[in-house]
C-alpha positions, 0 to 999 in steps of 0.5 A: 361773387362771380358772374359766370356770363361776363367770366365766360365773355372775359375768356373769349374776348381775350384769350385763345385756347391755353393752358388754364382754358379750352373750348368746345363745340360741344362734348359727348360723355355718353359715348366712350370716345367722347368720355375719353376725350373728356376726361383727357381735358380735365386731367391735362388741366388740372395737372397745368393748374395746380393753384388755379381754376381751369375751364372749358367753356362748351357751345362755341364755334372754334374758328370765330368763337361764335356763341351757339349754345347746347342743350341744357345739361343738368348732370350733377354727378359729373364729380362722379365721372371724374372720380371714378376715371381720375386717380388724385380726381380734381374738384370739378362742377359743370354750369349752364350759363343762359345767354340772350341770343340763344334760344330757349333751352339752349345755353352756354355750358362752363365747366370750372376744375380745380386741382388737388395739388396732386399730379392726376392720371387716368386709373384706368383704361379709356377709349384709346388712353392707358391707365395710368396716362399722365396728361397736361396742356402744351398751348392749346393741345392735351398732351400724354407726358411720360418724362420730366412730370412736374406742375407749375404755377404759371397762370394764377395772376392770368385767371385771377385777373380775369376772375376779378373781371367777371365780379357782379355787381347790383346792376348786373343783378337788378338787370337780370331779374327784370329781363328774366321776369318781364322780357323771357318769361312774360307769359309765365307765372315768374317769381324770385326770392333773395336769400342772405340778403347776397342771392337771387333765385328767379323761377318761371313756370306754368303754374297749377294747384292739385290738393293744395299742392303747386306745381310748375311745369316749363319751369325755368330756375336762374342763380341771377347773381351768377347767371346760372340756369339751375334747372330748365325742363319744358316737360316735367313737373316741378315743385318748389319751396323755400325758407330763409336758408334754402331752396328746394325743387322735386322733379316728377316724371310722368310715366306709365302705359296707355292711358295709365299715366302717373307722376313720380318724384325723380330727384330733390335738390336743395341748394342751402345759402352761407352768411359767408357768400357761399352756397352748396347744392345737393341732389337726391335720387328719390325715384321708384320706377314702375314696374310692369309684366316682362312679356307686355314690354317685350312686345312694346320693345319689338314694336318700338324697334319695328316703328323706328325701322320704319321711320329709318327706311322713310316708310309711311306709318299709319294712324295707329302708328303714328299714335304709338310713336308720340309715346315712343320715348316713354315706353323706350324708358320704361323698358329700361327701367325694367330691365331691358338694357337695349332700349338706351342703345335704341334710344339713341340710334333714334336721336337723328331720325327723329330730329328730322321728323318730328321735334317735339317727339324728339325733345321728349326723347332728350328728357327720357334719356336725361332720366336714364342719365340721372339713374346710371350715375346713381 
């Protein structure tokens, strides 16, 4: 079992940028730019790799390889991106590895490729890349190859030895649980659970009963044995159950207008553990938006828009204003759950502005379009 922190030490401390291992300061999957470079990244990996894994470890200072984090990303269906661009697409899976210096909610994210042992090319067009582009790495560099297209294994003693590096041990693992249940989370309602006598899954949340039904709110849920944050939200609704084999989590969003709030069951997960060592999680979309009068949220939409012109040009709202635009990444996601396809591109030209002027509106804003993420990819 591989503790994903010290992998992520491992190929730092002793390795620049190669072929098996790239590093970023942060990728953009949002934007076709950004999806392009991406997918260029994957594709010259996997083809420089055909019997090794491959990484990009993302968060990291490129000059001084300075630990800085990103948000926490919580895209399952990263697969689905990949699959989609990628003909012969390698297996792909993007990880959240908490590191201490970092703050709450940011982490180290690592993304692990595995070839199919098949050259892999772009299906289709990409930002400026052709489909049909055969890329693959030349030192640190993502190169499109045209002539001698052939994979060779040059790296699988290199990563196996680092992967051997990284391999867990009980005091990692006992040294996990008590930092992550009496130093992180202290002031939190922590609990953890060992499944097939080989896994710990730490959670931490505010706890609260409605029913007979528990439910956490900032919850936080770490695979300790990997050093892998499963799922960090410091605004949704979470409930949690378990038997012998699994794990299960539903996700609730609040949504509605004005004082009309509900929650709603967005996405279960449930992460099932072998007798072998192994686990496999799957996700399930569950979500049914609510659904509303299109003249009512056109006139919310235009009152979004108007309030984040405002806010762009650093004029002052008034009271009644500076009410509506607590509930501005609500109503933005409403509107797009409803059908106006504007509200995203809205969303995320107010990402800078309200960075500036209020952070706690503006993480709000980061999880409505963690919402929208989930939706699209499903």
């Amino acid at each position: 079992m591989i503790n994903k922190r010290l992998l992520v030490k491992n190929l730092l401390a002793h390795n620049d940028e190669n072929s098996f291992y790239d590093k970023k300061r942060f990728i953009d999957i949002g934007q076709k730019e950004g999806k392009g470079k991406f997918l260029k990244h994957v594709c010259a990996l996997a083809n420089s790799n055909p019997k090794n894994n491959s990484f990009i470890v993302i968060g990291v200072e490129d000059e001084d390889n300075k630990i800085v984090g990103v948000d926490f990303f919580d895209d399952s269906k990263i697969q689905n991106l990949v699959n989609a661009y990628l003909d012969n697409p390698p297996l792909i899976s993007y990880e959240n590895i908490p590191f201490p210096q970092l703050r709450d909610g940011k982490v180290v994210g690592l993304v692990t490729i595995k070839s199919n042992g098949k050259i892999c090319s772009l299906r289709r067009n990409i930002w400026k890349y052709y489909g049909g582009s055969v890329f693959f790495r030349e030192g640190s560099i993502s190169m499109p190859k045209v002539f001698d297209i052939e994979m060779k294994d040059i790296n699988s003693s290199t990563v196996a030895t680092i992967e051997q590096h990284a391999r867990n041990n009980i005091e990692f693992t006992l040294d996990g649980v008590i930092d992550f249940i009496n130093n992180r989370h202290r002031d939190l309602s922590s609990n953890y659970k060992v499944f097939k006598e080989q896994f710990v899954v730490c959670w931490a949340g505010n706890l609260k009963k409605v029913k007979k039904q528990e439910y956490y709110s900032r919850v936080d849920i770490e695979l300790i044995n990997e050093q892998v944050k499963l799922f960090y939200s410091a605004l949704d609704e979470v409930t949690i159950s378990y038997d012998d084999d699994s794990f299960t989590t539903i996700e609730y969003v609040q949504l509605g207008l004005g004082a009309q709030q509900k929650y709603y069951p967005l996405e279960k997960v449930v992460i099932t553990f072998s007798e072998n060592g192994t686990y496999n999680i799957k996700s399930n979309l569950i979500f049914e938006p609510p659904q509303y009068d299109k003249k009512t949220l056109h006139h919310i939409l235009n009152a979004n828009n108007a309030l984040l012109a405002k806010l762009t040009k650093n004029i002052d709202l008034n009271p009644s204003e500076k009410m509506d635009l607590k509930l501005l990444p609500a109503t933005y996601l409403i509107c797009f759950l409803n059908g106006f396809e504007e509200a995203k591109d809205r969303m995320a030209k107010a990402r800078p502005v309200l960075k500036k002027q209020n952070e706690k509106i503006y993480q709000s804003l980061k999880e409505s379009l963690r919402v929208i993420r989930k939706v699209q990819y499903n």
